[in-house]
N, CA, C and O of each residue as an XYZ file, in Angstrom:
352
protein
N     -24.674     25.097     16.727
C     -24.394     23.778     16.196
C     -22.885     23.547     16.210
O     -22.144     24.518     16.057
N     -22.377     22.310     16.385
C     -20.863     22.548     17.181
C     -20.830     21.436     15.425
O     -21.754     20.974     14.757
N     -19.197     21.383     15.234
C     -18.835     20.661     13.999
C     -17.278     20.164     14.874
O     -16.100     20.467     14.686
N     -17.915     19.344     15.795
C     -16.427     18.569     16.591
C     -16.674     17.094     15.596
O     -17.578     16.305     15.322
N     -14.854     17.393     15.209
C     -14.791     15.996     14.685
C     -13.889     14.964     15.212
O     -13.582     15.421     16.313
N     -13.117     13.530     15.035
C     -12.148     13.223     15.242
C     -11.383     13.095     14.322
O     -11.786     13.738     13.353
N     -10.455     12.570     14.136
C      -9.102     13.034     12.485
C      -8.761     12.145     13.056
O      -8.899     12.061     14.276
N      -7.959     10.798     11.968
C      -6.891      9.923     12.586
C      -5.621     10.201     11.326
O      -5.893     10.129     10.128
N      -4.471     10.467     11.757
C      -3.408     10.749     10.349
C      -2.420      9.392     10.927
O      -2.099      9.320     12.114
N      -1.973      8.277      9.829
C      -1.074      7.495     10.222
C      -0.029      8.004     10.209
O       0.187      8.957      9.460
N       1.172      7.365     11.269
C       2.078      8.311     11.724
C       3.196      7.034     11.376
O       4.257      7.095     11.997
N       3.042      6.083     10.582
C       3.196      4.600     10.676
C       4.776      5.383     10.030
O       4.963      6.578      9.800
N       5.899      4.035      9.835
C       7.632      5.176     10.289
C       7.989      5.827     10.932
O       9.216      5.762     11.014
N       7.307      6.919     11.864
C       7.417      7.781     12.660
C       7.938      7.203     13.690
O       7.593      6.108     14.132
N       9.405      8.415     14.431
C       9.947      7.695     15.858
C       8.410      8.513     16.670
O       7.713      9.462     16.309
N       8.371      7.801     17.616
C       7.133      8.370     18.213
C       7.900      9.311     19.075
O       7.310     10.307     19.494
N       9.123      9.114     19.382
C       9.681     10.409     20.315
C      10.324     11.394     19.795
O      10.850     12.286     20.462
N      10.342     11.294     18.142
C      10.990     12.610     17.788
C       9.922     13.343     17.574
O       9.967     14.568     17.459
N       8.441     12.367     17.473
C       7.097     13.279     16.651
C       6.848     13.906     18.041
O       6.964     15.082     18.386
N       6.507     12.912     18.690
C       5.889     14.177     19.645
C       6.786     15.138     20.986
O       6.308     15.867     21.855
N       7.830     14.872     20.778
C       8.994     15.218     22.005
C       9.020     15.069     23.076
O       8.098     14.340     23.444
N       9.859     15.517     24.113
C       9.757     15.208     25.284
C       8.377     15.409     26.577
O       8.133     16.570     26.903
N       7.886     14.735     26.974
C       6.603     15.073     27.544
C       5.854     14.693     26.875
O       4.903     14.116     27.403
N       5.878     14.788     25.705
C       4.537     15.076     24.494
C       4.898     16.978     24.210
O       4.108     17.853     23.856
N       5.796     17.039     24.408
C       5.701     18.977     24.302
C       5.546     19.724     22.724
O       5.500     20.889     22.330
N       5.488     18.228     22.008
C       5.332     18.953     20.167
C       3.941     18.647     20.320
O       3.552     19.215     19.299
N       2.835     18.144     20.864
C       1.780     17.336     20.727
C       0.928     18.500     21.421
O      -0.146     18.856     20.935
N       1.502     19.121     22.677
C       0.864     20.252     23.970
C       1.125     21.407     23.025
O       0.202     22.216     22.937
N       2.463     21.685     22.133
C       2.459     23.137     21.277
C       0.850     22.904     20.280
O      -0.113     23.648     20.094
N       1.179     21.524     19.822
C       0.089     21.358     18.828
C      -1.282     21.949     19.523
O      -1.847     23.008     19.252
N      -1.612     21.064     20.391
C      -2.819     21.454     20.747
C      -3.074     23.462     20.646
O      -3.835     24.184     20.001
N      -1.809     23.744     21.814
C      -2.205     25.209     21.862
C      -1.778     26.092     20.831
O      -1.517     27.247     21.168
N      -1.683     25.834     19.889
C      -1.332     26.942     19.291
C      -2.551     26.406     17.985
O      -2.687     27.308     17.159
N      -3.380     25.212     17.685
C      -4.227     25.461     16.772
C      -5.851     25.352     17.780
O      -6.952     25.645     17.315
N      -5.645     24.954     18.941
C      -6.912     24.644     19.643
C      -7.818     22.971     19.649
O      -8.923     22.596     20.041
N      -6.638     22.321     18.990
C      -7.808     21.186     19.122
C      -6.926     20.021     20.610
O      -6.040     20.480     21.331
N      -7.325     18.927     20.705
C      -6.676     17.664     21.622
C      -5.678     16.760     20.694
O      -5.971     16.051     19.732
N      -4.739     16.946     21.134
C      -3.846     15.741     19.997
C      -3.220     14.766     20.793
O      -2.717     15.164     21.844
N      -3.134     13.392     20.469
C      -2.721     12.504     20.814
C      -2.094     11.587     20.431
O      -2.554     11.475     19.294
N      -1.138     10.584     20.563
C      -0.314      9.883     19.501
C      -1.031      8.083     20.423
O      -0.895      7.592     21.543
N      -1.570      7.782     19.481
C      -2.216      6.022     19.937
C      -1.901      5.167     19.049
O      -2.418      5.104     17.934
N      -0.727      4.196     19.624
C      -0.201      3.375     18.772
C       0.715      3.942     17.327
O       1.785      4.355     17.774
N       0.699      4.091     15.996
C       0.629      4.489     14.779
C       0.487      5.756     14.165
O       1.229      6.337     13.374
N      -0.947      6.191     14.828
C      -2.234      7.195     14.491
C      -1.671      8.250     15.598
O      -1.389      8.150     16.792
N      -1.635      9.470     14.497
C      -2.163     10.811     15.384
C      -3.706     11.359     15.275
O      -4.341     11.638     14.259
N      -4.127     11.427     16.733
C      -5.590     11.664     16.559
C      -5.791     13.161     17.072
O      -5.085     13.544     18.005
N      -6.537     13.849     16.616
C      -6.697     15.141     16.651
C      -8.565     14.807     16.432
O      -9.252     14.022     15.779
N      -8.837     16.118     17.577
C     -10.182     16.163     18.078
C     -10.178     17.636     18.277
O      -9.232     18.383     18.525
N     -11.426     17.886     18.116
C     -11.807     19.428     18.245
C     -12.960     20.049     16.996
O     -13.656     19.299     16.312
N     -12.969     21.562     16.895
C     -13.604     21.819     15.306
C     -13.124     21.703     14.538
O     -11.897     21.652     14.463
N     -14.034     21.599     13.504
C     -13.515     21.326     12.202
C     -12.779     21.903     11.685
O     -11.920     21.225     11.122
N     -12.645     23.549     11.545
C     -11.555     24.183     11.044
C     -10.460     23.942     11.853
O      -9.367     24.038     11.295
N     -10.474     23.671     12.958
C      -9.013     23.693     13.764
C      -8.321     22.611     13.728
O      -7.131     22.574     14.043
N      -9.157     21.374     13.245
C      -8.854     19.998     13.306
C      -8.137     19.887     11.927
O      -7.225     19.074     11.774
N      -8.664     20.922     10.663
C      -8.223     20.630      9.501
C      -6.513     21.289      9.194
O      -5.650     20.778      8.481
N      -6.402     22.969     10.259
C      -5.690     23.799      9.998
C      -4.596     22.386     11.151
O      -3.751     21.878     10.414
N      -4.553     22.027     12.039
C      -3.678     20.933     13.227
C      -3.415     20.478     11.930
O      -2.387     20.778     11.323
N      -4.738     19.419     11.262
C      -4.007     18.115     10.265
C      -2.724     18.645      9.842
O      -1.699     18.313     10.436
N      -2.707     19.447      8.857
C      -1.478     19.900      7.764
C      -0.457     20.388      9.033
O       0.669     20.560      8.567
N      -0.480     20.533      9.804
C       0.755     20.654     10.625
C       1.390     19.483     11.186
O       2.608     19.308     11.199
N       0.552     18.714     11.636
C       0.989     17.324     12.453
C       1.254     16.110     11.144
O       1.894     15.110     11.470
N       0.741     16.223      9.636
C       1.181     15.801      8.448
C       2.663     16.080      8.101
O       3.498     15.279      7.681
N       2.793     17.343      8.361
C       4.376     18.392      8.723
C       5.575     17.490      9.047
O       6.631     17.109      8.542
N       4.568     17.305     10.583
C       5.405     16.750     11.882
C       5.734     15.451     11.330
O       6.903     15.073     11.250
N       4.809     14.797     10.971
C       5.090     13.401     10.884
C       5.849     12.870      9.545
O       5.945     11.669      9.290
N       6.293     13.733      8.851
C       7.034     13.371      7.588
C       8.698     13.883      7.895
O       9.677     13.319      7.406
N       8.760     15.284      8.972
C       9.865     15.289      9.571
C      10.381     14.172     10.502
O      11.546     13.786     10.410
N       9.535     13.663     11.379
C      10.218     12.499     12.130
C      10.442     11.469     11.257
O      11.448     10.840     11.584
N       9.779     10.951     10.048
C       9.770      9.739      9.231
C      11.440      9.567      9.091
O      12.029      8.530      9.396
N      12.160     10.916      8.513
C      13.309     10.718      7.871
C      14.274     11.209      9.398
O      15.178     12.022      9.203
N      14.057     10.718     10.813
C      14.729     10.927     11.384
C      15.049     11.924     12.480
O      15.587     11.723     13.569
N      14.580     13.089     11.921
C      14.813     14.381     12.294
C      13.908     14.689     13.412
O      12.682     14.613     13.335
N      14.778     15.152     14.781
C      13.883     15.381     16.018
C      13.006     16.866     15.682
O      13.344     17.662     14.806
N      11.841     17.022     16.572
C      11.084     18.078     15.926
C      11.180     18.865     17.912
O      11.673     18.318     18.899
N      10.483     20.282     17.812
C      10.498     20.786     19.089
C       9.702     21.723     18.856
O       9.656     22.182     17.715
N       8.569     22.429     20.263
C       8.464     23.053     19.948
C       7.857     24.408     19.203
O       6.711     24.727     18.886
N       9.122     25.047     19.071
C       9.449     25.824     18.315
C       9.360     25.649     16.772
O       8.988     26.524     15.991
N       9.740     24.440     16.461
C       9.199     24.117     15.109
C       7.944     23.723     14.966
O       7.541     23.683     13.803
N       7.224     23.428     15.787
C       5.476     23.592     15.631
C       5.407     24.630     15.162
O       5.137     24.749     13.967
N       5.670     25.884     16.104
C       5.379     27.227     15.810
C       5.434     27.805     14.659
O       4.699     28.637     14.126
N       7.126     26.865     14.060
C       7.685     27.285     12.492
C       6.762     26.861     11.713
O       6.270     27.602     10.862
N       6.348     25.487     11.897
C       5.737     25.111     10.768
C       4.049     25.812     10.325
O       3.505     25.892      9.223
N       3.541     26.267     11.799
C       2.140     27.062     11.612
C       2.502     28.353     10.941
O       1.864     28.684      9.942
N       3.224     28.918     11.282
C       3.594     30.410     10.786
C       3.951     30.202      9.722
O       3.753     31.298      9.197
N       4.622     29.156      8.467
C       5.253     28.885      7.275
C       3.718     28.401      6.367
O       3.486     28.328      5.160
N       3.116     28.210      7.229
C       1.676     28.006      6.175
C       1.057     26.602      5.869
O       0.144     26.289      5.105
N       2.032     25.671      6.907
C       1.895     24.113      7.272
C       0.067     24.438      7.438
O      -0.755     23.851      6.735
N      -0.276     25.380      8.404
C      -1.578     25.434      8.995
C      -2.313     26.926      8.086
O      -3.461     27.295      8.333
């Protein structure tokens, strides 16, 4: 029995290029390092996948998106920081 969900987190303030970086390369760490699909549409970060992975992404990309609010470019490497610090 599969428990795929979709997640929408508003990202509303957010520069959309500090959240997700160049390429999308904070959005591609996201994906690989918790396992789900992340995407930035319009506002909304949408995250797809299981449920635990979708929940452990949320609190990271919640992370992400309160660091870009106040400005601050993200990379990365600070994905990584923020999973390993207990964001996830």
């Amino acid at each position: 029995m599969s428990n795929a969900i979709t997640h929408r987190l508003s990202a509303e303030g957010a520069d959309p290029v500090l959240l997700t970086g160049v390429n999308d390369s904070n959005l591609t760490e996201l994906e690989r390092v918790t396992g789900v699909r992340a995407s930035l549409r319009g506002d909304q970060v949408m995250l797809a996948g299981e449920l635990e992975a979708v929940e452990r992404a949320a609190r990271v990309a919640s992370a992400m998106i309160d660091i870009a609010r106040v400005g601050e470019a993200l990379t990365p490497e600070d994905v990584r920081r923020l999973v390993s610090e207990g964001a996830a």
